[in-house]
PyMOL CGO cylinders between C-alpha atoms (Angstrom):
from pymol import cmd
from pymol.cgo import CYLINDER

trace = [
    CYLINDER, 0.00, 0.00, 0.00, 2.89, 2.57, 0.60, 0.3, 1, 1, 1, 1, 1, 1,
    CYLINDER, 2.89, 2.57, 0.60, 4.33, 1.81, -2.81, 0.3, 1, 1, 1, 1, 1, 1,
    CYLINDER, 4.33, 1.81, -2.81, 0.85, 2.48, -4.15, 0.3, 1, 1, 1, 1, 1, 1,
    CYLINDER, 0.85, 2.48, -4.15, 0.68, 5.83, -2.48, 0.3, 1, 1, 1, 1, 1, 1,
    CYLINDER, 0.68, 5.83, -2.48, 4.48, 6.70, -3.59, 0.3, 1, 1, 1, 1, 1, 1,
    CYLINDER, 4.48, 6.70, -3.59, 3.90, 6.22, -7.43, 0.3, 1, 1, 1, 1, 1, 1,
    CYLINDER, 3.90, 6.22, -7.43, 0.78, 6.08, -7.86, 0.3, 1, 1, 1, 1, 1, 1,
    CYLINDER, 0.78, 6.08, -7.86, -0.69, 5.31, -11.28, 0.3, 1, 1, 1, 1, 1, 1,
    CYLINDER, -0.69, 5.31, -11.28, 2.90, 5.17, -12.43, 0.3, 1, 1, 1, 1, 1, 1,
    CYLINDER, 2.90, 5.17, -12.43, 3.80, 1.74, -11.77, 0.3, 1, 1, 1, 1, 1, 1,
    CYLINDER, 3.80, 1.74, -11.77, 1.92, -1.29, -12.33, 0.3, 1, 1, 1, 1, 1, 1,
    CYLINDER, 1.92, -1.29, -12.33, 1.56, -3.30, -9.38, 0.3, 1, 1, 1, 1, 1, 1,
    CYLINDER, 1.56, -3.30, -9.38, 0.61, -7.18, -8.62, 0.3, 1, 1, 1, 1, 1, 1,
    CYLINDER, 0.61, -7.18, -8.62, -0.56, -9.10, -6.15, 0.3, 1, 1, 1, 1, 1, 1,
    CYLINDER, -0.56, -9.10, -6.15, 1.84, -11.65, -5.34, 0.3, 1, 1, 1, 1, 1, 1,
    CYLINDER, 1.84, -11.65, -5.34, -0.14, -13.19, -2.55, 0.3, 1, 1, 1, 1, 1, 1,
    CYLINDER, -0.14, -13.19, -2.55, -3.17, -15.58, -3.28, 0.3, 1, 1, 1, 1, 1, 1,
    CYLINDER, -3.17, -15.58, -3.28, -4.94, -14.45, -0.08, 0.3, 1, 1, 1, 1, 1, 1,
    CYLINDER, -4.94, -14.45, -0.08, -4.64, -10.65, -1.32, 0.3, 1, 1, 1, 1, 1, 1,
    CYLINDER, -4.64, -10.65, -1.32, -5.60, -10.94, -5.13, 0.3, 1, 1, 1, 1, 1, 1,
    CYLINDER, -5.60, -10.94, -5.13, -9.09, -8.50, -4.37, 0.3, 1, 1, 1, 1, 1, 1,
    CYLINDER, -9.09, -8.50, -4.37, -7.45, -6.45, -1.68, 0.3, 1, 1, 1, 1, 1, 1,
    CYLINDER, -7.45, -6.45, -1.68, -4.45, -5.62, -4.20, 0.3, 1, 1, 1, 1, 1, 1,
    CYLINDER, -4.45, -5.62, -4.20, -6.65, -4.91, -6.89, 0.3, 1, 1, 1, 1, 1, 1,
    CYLINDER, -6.65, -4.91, -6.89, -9.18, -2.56, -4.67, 0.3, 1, 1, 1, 1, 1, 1,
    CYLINDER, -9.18, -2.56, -4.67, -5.87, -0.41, -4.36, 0.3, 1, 1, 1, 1, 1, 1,
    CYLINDER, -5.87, -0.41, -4.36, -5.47, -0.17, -7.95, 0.3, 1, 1, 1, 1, 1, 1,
    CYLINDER, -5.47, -0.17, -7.95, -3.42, -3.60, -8.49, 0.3, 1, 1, 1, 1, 1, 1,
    CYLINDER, -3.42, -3.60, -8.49, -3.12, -4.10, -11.95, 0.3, 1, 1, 1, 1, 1, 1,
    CYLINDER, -3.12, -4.10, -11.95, -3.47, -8.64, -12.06, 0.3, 1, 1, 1, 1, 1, 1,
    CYLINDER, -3.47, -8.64, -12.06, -1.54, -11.23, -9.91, 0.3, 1, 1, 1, 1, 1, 1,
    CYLINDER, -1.54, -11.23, -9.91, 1.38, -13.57, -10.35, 0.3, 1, 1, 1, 1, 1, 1,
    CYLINDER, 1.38, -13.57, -10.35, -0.31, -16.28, -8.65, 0.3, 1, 1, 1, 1, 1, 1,
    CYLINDER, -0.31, -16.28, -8.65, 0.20, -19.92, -6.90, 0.3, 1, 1, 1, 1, 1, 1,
    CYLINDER, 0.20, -19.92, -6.90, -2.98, -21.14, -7.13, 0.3, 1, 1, 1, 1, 1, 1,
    CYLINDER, -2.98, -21.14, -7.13, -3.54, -20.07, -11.48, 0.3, 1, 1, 1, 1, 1, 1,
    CYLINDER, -3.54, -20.07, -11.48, -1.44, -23.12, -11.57, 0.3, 1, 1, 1, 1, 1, 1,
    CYLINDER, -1.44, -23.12, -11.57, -4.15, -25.27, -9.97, 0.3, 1, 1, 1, 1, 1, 1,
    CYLINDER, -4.15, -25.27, -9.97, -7.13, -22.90, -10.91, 0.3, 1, 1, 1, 1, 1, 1,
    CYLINDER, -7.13, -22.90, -10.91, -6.26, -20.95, -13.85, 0.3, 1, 1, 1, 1, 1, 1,
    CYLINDER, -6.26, -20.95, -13.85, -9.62, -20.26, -15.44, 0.3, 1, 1, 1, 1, 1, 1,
    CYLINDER, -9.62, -20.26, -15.44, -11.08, -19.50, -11.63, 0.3, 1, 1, 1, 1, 1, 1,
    CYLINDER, -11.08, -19.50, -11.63, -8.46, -17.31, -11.10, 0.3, 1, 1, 1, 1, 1, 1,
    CYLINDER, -8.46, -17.31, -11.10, -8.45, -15.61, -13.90, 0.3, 1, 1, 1, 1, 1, 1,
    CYLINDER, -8.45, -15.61, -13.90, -12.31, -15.40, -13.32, 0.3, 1, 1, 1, 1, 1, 1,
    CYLINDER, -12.31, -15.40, -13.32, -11.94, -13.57, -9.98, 0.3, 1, 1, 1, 1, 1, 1,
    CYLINDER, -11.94, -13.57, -9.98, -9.60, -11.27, -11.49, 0.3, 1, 1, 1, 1, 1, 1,
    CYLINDER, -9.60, -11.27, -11.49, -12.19, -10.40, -14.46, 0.3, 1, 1, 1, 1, 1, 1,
    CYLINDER, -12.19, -10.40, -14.46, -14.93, -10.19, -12.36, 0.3, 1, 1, 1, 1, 1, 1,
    CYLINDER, -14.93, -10.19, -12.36, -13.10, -7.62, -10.36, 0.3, 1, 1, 1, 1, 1, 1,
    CYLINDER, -13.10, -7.62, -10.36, -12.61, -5.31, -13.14, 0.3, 1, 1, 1, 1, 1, 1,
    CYLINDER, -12.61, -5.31, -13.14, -15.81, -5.72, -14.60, 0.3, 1, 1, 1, 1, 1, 1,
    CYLINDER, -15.81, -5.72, -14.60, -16.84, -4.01, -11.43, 0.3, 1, 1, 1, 1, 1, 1,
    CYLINDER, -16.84, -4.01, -11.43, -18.16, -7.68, -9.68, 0.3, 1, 1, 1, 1, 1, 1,
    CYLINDER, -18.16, -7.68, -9.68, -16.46, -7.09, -6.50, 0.3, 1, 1, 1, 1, 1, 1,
    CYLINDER, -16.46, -7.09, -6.50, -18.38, -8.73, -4.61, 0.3, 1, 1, 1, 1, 1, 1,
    CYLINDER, -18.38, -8.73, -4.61, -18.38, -11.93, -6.99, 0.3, 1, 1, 1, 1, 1, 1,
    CYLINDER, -18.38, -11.93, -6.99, -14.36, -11.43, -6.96, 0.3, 1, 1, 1, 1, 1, 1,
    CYLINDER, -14.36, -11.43, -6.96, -13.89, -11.35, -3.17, 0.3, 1, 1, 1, 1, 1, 1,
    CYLINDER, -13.89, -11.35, -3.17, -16.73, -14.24, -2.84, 0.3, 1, 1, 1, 1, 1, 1,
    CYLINDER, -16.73, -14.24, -2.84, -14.02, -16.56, -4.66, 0.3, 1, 1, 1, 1, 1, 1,
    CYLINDER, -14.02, -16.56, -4.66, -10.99, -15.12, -2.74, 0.3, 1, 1, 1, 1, 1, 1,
    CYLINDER, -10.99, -15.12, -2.74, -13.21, -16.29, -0.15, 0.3, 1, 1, 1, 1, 1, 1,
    CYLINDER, -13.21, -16.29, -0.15, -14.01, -19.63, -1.04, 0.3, 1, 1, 1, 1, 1, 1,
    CYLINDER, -14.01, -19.63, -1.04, -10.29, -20.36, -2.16, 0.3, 1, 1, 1, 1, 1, 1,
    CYLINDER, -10.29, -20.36, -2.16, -8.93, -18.65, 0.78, 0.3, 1, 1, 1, 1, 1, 1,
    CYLINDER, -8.93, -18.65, 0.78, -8.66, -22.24, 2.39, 0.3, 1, 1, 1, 1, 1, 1,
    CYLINDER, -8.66, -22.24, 2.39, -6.85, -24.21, -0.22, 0.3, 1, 1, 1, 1, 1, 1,
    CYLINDER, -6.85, -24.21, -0.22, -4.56, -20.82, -0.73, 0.3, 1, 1, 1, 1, 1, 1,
    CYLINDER, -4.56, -20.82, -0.73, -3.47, -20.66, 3.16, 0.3, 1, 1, 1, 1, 1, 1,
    CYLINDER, -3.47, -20.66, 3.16, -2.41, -24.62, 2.59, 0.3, 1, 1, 1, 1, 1, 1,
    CYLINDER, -2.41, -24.62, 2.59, -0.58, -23.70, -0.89, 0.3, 1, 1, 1, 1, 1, 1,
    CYLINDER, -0.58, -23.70, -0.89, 1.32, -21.46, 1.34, 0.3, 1, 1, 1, 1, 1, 1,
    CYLINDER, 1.32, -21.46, 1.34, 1.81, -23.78, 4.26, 0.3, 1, 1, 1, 1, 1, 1,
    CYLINDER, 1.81, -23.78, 4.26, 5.21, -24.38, 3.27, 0.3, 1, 1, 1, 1, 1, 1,
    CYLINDER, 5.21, -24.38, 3.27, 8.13, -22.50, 1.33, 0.3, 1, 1, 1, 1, 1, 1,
    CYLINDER, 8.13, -22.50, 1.33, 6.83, -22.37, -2.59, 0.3, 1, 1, 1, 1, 1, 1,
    CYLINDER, 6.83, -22.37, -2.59, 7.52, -24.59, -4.59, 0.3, 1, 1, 1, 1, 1, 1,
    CYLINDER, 7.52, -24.59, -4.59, 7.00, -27.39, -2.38, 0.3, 1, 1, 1, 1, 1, 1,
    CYLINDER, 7.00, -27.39, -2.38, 2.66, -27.48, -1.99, 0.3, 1, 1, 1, 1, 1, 1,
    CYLINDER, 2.66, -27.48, -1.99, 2.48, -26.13, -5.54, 0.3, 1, 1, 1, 1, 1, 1,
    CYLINDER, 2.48, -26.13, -5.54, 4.80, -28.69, -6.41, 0.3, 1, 1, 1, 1, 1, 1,
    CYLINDER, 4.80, -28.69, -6.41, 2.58, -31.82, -3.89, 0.3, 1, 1, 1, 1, 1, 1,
    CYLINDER, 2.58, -31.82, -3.89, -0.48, -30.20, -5.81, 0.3, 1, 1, 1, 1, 1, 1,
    CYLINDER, -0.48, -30.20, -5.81, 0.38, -30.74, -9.19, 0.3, 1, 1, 1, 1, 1, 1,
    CYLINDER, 0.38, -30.74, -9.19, 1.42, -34.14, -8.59, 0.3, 1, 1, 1, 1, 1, 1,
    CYLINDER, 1.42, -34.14, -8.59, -2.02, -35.00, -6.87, 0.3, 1, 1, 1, 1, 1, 1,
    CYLINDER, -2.02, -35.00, -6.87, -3.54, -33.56, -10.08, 0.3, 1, 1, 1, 1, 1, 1,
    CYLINDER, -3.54, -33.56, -10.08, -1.25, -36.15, -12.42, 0.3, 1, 1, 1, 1, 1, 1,
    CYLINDER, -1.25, -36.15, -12.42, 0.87, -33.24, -14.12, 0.3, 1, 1, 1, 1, 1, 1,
    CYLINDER, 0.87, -33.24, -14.12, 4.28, -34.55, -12.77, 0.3, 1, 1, 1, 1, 1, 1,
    CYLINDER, 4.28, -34.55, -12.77, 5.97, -36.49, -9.61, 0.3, 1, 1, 1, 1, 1, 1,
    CYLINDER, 5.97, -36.49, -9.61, 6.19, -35.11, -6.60, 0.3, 1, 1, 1, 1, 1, 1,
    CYLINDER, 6.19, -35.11, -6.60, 9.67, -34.11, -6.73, 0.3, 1, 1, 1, 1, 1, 1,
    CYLINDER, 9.67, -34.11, -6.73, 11.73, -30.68, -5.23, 0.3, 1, 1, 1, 1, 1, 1,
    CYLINDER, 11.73, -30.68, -5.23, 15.45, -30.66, -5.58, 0.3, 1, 1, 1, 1, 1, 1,
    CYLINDER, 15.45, -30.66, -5.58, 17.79, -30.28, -2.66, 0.3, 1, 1, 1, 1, 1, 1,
    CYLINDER, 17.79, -30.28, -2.66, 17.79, -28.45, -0.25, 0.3, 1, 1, 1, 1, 1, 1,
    CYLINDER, 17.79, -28.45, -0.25, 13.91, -28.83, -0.49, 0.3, 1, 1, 1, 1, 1, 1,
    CYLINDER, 13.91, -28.83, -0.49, 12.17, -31.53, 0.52, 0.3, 1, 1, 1, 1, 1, 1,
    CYLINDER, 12.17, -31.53, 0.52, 8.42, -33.01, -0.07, 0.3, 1, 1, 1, 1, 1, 1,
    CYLINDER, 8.42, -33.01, -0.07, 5.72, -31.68, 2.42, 0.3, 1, 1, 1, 1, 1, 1,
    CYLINDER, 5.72, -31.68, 2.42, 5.32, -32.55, 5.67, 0.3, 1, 1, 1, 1, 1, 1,
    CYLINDER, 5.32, -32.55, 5.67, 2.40, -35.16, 5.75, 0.3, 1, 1, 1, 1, 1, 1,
    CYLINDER, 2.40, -35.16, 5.75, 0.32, -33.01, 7.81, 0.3, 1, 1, 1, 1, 1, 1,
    CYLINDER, 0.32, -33.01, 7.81, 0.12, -29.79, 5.71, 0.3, 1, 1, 1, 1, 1, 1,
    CYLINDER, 0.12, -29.79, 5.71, -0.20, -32.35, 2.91, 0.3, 1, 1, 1, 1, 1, 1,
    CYLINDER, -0.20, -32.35, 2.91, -3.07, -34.05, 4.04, 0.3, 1, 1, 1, 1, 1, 1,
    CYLINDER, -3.07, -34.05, 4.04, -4.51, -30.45, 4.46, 0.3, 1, 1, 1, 1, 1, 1,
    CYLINDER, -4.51, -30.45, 4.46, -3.98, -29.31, 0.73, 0.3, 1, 1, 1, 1, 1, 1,
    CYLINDER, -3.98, -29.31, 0.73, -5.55, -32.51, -0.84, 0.3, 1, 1, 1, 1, 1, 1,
    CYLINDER, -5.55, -32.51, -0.84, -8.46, -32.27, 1.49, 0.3, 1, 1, 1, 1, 1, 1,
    CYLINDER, -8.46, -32.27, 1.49, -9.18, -28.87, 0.43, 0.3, 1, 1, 1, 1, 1, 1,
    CYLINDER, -9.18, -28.87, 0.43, -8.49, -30.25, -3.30, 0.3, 1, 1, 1, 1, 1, 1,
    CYLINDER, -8.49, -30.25, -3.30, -10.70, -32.87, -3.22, 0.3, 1, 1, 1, 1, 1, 1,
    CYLINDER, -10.70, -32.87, -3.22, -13.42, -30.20, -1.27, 0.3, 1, 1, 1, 1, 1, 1,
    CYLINDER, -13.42, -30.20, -1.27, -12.81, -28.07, -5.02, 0.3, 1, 1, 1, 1, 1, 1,
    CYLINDER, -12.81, -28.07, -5.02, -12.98, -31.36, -6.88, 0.3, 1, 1, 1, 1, 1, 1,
    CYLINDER, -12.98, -31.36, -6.88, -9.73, -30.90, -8.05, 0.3, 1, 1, 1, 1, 1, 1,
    CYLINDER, -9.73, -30.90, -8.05, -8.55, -34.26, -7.34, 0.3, 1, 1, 1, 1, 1, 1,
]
cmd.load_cgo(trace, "trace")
């Protein structure tokens, strides 16, 4: 919020916290590199539109109802839930590369719960 009132229109910012997509964009945010587009692209990309085409309500409902799964995709340093995600989904193995290591199975049996809750697995 400071850098927004520093530059103002000047500078193009983006959310680059799932659980602040709406609040970002209510300060004049201009989109969102996102962890959760990965699982949720269209729905993301949905909240985002229905932001700007003045749906704020409908966008923070779905920050809302994703809120959830987003806390768990950020339960652990990034890329390791994104990473336990995708692999639930079938896109690859559930791999990270030293020094990371796969989730801990509690905040992993969190995520897929609030998958399977989205029907996502």
């Amino acid at each position: 919020m400071e850098t927004c009132a520093l530059v103002g229109d000047k500078l193009d910012i983006y959310s680059g916290n799932d659980d602040q997509i709406v609040p970002v964009l209510s300060m004049g945010g201009a989109g969102v590199i996102s962890v959760l587009s990965n699982l949720m692209p269209y729905e993301t990309s949905l909240m985002c539109k229905k932001f700007f085409d003045g749906d704020v309500r409908g966008a923070a409902k779905m920050q809302m109802e994703y809120l959830p799964l987003i806390n768990a995709l950020f339960s652990e340093v990034n890329p390791i839930p994104v990473k336990a995600a995708m692999a639930a989904m079938g896109f690859c193995e559930n791999y990270v590369r030293l020094p990371l290591t796969t989730m801990e199975p509690e905040h992993e049996a969190v995520l897929l719960r609030y998958m399977k809750e989205l029907n996502l697995i």
